[in-house]
ROKOL-683871 format. One record per residue: x, y, z of N, C-alpha, C, O in turn; residue in one letter. Coordinates in nm, 4 decimals. Example, Ala and Ser with C-alpha at 12.3 -4.5 7.8 and 13.67 -1.06 7.14 Angstrom:
BEGIN
[site [1.3190,-0.5690,0.7800],[1.2300,-0.4500,0.7800],[1.3200,-0.3300,0.7800],[1.4236,-0.3319,0.8465],'a'] [site [1.2850,-0.2250,0.7080],[1.3670,-0.1060,0.7140],[1.2900,0.0030,0.7870],[1.3409,0.1138,0.8039],'s'] 
***
This chain:
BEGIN
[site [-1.5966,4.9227,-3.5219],[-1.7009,4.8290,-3.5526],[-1.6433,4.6894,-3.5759],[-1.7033,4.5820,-3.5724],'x'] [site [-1.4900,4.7181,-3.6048],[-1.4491,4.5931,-3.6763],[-1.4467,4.5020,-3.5245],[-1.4958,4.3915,-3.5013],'x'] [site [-1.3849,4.5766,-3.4515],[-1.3342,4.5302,-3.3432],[-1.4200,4.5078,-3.2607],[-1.3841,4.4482,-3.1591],'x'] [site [-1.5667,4.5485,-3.2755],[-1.7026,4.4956,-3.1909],[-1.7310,4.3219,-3.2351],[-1.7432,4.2156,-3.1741],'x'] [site [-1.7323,4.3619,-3.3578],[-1.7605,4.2087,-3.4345],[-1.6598,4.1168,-3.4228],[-1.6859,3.9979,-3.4413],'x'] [site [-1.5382,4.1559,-3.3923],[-1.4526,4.0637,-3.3954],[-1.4535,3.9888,-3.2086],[-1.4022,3.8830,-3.1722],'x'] [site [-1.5251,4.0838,-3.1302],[-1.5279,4.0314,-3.0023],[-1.6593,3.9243,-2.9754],[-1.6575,3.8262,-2.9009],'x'] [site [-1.7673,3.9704,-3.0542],[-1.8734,3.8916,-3.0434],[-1.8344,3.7847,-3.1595],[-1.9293,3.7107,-3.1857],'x'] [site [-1.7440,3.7653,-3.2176],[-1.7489,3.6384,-3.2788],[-1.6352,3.5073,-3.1858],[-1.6524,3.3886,-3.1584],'x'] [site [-1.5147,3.6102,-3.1596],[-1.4715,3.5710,-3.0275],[-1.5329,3.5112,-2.9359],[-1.5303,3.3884,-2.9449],'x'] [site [-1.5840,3.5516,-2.8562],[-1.6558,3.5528,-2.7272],[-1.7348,3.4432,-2.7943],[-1.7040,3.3323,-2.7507],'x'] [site [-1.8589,3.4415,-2.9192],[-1.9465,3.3190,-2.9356],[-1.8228,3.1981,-2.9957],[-1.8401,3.0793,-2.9682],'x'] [site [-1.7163,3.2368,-3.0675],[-1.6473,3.0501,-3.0416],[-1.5823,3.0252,-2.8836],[-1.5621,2.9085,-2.8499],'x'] [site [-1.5510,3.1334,-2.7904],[-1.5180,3.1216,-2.6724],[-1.6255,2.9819,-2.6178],[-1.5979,2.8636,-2.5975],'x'] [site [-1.7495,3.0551,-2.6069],[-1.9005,3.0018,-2.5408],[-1.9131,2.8450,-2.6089],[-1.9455,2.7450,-2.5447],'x'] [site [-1.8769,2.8484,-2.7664],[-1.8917,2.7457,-2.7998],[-1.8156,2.6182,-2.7696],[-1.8619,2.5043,-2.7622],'x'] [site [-1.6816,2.6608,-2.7522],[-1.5575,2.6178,-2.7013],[-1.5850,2.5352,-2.5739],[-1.5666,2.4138,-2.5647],'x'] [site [-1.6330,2.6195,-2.4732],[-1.6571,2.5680,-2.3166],[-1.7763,2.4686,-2.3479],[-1.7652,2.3509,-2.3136],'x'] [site [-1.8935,2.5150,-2.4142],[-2.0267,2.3952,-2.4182],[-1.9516,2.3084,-2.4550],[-1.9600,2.2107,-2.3806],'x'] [site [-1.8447,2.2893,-2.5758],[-1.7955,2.1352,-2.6298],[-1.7464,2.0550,-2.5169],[-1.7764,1.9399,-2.4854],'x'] [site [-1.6765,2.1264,-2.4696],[-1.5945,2.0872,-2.3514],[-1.6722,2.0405,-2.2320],[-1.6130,1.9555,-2.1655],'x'] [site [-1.7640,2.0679,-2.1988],[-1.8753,2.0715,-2.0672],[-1.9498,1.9639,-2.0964],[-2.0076,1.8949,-2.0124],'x'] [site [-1.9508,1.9379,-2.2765],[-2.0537,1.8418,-2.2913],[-1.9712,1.6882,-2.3339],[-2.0300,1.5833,-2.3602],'x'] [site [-1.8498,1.7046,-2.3324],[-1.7588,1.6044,-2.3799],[-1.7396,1.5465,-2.2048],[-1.7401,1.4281,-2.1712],'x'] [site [-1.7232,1.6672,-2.1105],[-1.7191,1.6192,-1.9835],[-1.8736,1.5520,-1.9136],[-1.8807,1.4896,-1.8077],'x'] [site [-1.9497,1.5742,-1.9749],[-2.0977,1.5073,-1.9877],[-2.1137,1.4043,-2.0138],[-2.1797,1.3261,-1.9453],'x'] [site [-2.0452,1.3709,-2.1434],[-2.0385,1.2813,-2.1868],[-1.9942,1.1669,-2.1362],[-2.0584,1.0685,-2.0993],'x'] [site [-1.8131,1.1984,-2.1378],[-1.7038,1.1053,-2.0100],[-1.7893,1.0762,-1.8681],[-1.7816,0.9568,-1.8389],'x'] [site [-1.8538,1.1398,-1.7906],[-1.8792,1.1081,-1.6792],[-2.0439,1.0461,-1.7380],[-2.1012,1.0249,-1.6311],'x'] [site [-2.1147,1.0194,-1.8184],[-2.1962,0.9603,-1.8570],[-2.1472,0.7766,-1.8449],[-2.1668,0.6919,-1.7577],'x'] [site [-2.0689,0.7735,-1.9944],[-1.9971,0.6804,-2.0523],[-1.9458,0.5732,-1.8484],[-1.9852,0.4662,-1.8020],'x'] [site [-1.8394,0.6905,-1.7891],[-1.8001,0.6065,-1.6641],[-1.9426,0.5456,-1.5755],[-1.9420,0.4441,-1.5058],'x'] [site [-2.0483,0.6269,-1.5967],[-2.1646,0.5697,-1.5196],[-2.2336,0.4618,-1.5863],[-2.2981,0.3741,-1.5289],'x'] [site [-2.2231,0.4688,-1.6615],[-2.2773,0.3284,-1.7273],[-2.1548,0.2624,-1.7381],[-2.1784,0.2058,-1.8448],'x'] [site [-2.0665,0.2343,-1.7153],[-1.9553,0.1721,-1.7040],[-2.0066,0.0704,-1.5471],[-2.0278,-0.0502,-1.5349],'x'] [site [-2.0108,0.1589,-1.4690],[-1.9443,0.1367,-1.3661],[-2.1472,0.0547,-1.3123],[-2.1904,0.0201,-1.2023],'x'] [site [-2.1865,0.0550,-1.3941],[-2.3736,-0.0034,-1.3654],[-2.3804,-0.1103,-1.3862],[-2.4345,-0.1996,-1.3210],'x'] [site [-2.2734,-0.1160,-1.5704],[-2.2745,-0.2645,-1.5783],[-2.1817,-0.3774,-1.5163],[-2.1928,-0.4998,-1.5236],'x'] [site [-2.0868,-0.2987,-1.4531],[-2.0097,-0.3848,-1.3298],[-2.0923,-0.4204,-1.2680],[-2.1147,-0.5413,-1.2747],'x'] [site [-2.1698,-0.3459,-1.1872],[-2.2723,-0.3714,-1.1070],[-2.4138,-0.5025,-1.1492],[-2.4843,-0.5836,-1.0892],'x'] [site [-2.3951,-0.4617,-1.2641],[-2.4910,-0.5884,-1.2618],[-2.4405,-0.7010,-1.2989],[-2.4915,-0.7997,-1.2459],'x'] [site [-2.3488,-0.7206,-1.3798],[-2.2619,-0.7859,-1.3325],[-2.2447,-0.9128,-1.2386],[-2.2843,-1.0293,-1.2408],'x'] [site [-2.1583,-0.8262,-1.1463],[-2.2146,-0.8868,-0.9729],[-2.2969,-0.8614,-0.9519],[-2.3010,-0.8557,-0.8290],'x'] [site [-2.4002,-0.8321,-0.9980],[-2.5251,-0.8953,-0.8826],[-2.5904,-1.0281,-0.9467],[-2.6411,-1.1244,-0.8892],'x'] [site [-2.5697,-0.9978,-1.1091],[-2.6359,-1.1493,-1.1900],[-2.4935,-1.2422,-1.1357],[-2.5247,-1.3613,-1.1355],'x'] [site [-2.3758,-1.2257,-1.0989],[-2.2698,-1.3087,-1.0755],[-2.3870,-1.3916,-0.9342],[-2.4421,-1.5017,-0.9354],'x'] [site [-2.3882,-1.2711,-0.8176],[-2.4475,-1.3294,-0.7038],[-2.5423,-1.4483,-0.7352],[-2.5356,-1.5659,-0.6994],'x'] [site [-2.6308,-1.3841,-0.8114],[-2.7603,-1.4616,-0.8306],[-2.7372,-1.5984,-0.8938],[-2.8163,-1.6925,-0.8885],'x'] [site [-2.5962,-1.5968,-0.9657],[-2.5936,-1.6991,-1.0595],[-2.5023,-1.8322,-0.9574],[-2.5119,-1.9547,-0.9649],'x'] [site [-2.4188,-1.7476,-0.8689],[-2.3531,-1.8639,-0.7420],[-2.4664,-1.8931,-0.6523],[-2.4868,-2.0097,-0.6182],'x'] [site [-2.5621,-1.7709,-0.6001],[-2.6960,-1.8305,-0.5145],[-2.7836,-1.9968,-0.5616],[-2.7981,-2.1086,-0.5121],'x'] [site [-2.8229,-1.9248,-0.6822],[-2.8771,-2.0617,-0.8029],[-2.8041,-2.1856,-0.7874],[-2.8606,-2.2828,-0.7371],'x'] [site [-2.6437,-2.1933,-0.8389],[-2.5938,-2.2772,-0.8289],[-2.5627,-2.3697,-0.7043],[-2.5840,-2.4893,-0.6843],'x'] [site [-2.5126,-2.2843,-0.6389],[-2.5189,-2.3095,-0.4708],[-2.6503,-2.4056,-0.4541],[-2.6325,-2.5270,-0.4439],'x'] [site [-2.7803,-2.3515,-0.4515],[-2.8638,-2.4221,-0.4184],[-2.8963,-2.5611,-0.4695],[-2.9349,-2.6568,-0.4024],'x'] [site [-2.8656,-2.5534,-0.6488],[-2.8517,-2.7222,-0.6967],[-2.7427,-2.7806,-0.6276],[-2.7588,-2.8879,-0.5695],'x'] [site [-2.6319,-2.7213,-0.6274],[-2.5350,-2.8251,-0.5313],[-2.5530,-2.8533,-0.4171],[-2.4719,-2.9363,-0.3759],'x'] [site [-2.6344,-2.8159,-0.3370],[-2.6886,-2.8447,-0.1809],[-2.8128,-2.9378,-0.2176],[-2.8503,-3.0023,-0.1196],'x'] [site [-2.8741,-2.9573,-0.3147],[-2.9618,-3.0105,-0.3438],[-2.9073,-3.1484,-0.3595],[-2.9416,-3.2539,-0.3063],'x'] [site [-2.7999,-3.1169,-0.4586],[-2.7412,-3.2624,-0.5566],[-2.6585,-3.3983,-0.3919],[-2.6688,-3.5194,-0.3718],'x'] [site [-2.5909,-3.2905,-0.3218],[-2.5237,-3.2789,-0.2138],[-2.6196,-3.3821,-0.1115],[-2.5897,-3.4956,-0.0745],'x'] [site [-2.7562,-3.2960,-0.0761],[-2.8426,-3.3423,0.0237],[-2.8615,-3.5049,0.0074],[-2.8513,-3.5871,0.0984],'x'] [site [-2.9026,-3.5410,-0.1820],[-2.9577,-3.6363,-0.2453],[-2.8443,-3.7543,-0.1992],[-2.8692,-3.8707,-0.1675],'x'] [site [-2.7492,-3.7062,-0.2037],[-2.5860,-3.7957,-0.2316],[-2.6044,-3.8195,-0.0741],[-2.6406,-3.9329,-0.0431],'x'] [site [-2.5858,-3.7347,0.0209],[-2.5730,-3.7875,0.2032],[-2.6877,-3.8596,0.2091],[-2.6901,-3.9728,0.2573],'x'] [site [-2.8098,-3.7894,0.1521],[-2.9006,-3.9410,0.2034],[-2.9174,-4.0844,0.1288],[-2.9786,-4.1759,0.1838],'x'] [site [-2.8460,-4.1012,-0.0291],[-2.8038,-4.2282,-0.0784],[-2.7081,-4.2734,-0.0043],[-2.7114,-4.3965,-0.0048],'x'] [site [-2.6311,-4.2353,0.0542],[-2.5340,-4.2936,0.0978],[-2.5837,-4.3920,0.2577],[-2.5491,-4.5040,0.2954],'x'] [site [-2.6858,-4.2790,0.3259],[-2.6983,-4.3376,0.4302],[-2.7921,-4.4378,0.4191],[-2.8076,-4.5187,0.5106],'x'] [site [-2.8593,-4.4417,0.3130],[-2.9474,-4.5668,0.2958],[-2.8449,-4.7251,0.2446],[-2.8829,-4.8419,0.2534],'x'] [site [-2.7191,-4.6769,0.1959],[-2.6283,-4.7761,0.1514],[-2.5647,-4.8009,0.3048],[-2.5610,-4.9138,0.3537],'x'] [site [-2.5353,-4.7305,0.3461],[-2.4945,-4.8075,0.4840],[-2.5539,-4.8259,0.5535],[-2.5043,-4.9094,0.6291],'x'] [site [-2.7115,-4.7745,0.6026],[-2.7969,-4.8990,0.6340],[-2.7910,-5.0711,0.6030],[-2.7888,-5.1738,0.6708],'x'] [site [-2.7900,-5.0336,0.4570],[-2.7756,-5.1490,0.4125],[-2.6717,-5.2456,0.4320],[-2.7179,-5.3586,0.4159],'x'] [site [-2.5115,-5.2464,0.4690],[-2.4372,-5.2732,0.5039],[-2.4714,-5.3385,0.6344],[-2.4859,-5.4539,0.6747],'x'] [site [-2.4777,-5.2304,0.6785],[-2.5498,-5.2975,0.8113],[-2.6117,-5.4139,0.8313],[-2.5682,-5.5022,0.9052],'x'] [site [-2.7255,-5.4202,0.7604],[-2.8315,-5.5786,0.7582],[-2.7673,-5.6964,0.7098],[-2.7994,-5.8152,0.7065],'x'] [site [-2.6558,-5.6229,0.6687],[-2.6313,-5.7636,0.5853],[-2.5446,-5.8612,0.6307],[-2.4594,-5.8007,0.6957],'x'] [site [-2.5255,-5.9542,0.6314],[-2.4549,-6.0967,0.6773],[-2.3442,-6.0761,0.6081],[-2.3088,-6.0276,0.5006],'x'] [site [-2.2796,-6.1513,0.7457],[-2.0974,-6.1128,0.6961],[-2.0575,-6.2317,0.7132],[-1.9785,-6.2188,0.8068],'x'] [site [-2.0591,-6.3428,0.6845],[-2.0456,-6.4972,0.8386],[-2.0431,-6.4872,0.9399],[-2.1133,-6.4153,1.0111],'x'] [site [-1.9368,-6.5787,0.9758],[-1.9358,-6.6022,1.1258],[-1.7698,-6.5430,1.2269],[-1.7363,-6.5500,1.3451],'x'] [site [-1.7096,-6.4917,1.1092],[-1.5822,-6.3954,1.2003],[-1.6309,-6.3110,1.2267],[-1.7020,-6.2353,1.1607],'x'] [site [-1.5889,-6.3095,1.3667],[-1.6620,-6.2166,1.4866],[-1.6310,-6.0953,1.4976],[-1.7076,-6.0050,1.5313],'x'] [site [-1.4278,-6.0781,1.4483],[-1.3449,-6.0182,1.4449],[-1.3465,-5.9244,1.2401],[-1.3079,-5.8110,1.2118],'x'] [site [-1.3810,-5.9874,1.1843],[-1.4232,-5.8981,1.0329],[-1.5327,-5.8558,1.0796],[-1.5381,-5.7360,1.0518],'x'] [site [-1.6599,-5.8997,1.1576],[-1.7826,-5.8360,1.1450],[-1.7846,-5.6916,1.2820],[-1.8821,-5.6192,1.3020],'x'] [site [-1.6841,-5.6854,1.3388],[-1.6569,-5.6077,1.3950],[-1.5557,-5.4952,1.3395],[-1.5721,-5.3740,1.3541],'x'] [site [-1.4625,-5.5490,1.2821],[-1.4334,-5.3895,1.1812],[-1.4710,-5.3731,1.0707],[-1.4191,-5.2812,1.0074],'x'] [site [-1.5587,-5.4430,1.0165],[-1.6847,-5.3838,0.9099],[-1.7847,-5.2657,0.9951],[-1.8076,-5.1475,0.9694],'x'] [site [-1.8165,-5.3266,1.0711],[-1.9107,-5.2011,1.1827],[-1.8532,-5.1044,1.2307],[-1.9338,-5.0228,1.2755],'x'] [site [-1.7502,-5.0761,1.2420],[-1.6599,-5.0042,1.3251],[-1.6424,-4.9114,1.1668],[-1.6692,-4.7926,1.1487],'x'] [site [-1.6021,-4.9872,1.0910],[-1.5833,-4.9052,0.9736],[-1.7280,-4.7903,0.9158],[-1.7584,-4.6723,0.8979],'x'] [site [-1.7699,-4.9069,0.9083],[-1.9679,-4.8569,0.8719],[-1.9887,-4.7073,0.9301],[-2.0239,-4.6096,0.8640],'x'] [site [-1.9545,-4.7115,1.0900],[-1.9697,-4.6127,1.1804],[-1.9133,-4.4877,1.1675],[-1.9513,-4.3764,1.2038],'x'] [site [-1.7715,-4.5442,1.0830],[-1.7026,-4.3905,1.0529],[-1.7319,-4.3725,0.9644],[-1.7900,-4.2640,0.9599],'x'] [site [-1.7257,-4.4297,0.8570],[-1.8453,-4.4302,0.7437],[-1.9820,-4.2971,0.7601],[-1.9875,-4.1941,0.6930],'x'] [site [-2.0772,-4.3390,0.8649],[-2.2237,-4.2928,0.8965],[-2.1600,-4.1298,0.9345],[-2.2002,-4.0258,0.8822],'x'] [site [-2.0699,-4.1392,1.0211],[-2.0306,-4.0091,1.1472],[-1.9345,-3.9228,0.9998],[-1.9494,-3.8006,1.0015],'x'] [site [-1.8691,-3.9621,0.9147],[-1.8069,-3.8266,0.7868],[-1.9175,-3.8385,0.6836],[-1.8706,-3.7938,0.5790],'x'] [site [-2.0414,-3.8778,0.6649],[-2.1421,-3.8476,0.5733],[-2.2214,-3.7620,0.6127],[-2.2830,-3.6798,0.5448],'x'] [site [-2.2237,-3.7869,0.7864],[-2.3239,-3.6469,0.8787],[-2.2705,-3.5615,0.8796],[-2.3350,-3.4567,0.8816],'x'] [site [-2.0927,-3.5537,0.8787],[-2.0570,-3.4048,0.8890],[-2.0514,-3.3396,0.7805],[-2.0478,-3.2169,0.7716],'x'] [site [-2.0499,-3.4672,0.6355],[-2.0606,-3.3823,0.4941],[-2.2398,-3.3234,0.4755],[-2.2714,-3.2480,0.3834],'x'] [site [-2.3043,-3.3559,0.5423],[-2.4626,-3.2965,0.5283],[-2.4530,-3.2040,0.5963],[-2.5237,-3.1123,0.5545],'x'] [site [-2.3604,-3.1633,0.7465],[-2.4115,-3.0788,0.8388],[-2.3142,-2.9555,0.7223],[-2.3659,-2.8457,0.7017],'x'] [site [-2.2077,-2.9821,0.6709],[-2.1312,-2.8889,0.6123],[-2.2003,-2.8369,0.5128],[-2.2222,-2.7159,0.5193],'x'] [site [-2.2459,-2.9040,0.4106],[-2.3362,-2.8686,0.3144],[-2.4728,-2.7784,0.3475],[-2.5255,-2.7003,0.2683],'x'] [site [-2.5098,-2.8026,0.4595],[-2.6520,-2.7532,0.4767],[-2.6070,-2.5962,0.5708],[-2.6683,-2.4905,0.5558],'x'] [site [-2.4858,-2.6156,0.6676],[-2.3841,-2.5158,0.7464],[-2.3605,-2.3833,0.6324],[-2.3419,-2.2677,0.6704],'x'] [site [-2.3644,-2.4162,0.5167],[-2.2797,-2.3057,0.4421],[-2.3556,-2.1777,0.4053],[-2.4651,-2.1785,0.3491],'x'] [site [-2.2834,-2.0593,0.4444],[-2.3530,-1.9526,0.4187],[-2.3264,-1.8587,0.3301],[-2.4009,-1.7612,0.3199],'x'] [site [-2.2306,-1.8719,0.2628],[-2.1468,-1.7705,0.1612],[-2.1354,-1.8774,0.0471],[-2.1091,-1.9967,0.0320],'x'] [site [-2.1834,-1.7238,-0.0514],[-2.1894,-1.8061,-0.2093],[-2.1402,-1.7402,-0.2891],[-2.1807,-1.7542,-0.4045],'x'] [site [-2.0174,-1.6271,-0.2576],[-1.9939,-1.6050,-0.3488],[-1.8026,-1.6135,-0.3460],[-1.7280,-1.6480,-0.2543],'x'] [site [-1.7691,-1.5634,-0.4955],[-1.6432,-1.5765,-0.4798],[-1.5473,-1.6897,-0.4656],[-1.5965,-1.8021,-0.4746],'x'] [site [-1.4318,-1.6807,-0.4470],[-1.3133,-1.7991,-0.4385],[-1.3901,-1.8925,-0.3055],[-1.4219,-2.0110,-0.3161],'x'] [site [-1.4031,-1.8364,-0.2237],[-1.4818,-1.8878,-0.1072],[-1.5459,-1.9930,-0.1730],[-1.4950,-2.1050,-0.1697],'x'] [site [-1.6943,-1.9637,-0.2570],[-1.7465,-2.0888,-0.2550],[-1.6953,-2.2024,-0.3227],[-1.7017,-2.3167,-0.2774],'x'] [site [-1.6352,-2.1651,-0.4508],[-1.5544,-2.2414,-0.5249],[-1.4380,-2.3242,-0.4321],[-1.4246,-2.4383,-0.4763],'x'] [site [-1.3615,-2.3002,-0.3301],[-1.3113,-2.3840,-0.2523],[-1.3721,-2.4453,-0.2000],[-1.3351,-2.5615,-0.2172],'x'] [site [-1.5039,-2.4348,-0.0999],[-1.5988,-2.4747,-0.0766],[-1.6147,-2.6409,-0.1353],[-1.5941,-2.7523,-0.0871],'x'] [site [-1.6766,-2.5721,-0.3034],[-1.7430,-2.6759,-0.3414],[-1.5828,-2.8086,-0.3675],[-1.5666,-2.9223,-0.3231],'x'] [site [-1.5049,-2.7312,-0.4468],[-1.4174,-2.8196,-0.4439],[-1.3506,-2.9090,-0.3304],[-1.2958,-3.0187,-0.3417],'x'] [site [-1.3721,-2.8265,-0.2128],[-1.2892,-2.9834,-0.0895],[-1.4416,-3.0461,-0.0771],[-1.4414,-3.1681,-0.0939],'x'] [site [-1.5487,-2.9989,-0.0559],[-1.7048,-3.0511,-0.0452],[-1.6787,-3.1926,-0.1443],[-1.6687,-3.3063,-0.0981],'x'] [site [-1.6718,-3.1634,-0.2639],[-1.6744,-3.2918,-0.3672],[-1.5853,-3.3878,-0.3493],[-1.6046,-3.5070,-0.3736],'x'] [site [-1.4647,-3.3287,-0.2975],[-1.3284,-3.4102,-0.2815],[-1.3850,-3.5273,-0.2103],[-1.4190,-3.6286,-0.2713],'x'] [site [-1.3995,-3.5098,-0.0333],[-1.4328,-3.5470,0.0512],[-1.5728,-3.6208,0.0457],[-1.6023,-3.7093,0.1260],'x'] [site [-1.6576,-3.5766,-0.0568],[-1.8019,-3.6725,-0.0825],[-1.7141,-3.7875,-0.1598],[-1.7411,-3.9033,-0.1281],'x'] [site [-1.6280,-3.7703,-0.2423],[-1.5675,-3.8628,-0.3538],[-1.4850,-3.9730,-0.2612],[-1.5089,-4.0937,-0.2670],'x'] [site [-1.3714,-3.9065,-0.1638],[-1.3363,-3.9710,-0.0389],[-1.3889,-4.0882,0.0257],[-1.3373,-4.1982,0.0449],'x'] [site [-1.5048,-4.0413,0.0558],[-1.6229,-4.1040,0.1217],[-1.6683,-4.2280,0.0474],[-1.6780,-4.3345,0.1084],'x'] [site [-1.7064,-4.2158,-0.1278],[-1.7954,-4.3261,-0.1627],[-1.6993,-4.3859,-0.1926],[-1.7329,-4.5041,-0.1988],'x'] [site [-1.5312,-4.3684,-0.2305],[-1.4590,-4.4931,-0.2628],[-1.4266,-4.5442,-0.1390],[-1.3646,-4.6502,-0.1303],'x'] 
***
């Protein structure tokens, strides 16, 4: 009898033994799934948050190529005297001027990737080269 009871008490910390275990492994692979969700959102609020940004800087970007081209319009109209030879590489200048402000709009408006080191290089030669431009 002793030895009946001593198997069913056995056997129930055996049973109990494996549930701890089954449920600790429940647990762990719980814990990694929500781990691995909030990575996930994560990057995706990361995405959303370079998409967002991205778009004010194409915005800020757009505003800046078309101030600019209204300033060299303006250049344009304006009276230089009567050297024939300054008012010709003022224009000449103006022109390259007009032709790297179109390619900083076509680049800006061109861009399709927003996330990652990518855009961040991006924006950084983007600004360089707008900065380039207005000095």
């Amino acid at each position: 009898m002793k030895n009946i009871l001593l198997l069913i008490i056995t056997g129930a910390l055996v049973t109990t033994s494996l549930n701890a275990q089954d449920t600790e492994k429940l647990a762990a692979g719980a814990k990694k799934a929500i781990k691995e969700a909030d990575i996930d959102l994560a990057q995706r609020e990361a995405e959303i948050d370079s998409a967002a940004g991205f778009e004010a800087f194409r915005k800020n970007a757009d505003e800046q190529v078309l101030e600019n081209s209204r300033k060299l319009t303006a250049l344009k109209t304006k009276k230089y005297g009567n050297n024939k030879e300054a008012i010709e590489l003022m224009f000449k200048k103006i022109i390259e001027l007009e032709k790297r402000n179109d390619e900083l709009g076509s680049r800006v408006n061109g861009y399709a990737s927003t996330n990652g080191v990518t855009w961040l290089s991006f924006k950084r030669k983007f600004a360089n080269d707008m900065n380039q431009l207005i000095d």
